[in-house]
C-alpha angles and dihedrals in degrees: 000000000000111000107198105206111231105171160285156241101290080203094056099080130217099320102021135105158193090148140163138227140177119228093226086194099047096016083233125164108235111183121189102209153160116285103243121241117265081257088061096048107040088057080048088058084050090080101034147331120277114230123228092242085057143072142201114215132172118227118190127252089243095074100060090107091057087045098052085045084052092048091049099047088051095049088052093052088055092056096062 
């Protein structure tokens, strides 16, 4: 798997995240993110469990722009 570094959170800091990645293989999405309060996931749970394989993460408005970056880059590594 080769992960292709998009971006991150410019507030985060040095070692922070949230950050975002593209799968170059899958031209999956993979996001590194904050665990949600226990609010924000049991309305989560209102519309479904969450399995144990998976996660739910918040990641801040202010990153739209990486993770339409992200999206495009992900849509151009399917076409080839």
């Amino acid at each position: 798997m080769q992960l292709r570094f998009i971006g991150k959170d410019p507030e985060s800091g040095k070692d922070g995240c949230p950050s975002v990645f593209v799968d170059e293989d899958t031209a999956d999405l993979v996001l590194q993110g904050w665990n949600v309060d226990d609010a924000t996931r049991a309305g989560c749970l209102e519309i479904g469990p969450i399995p144990e394989h998976e996660a739910v993460i918040r990641i801040p408005v202010r990153m739209i722009a990486v993770l339409r970056e992200a999206c495009d880059a992900a849509e151009r590594a399917q076409l080839h």
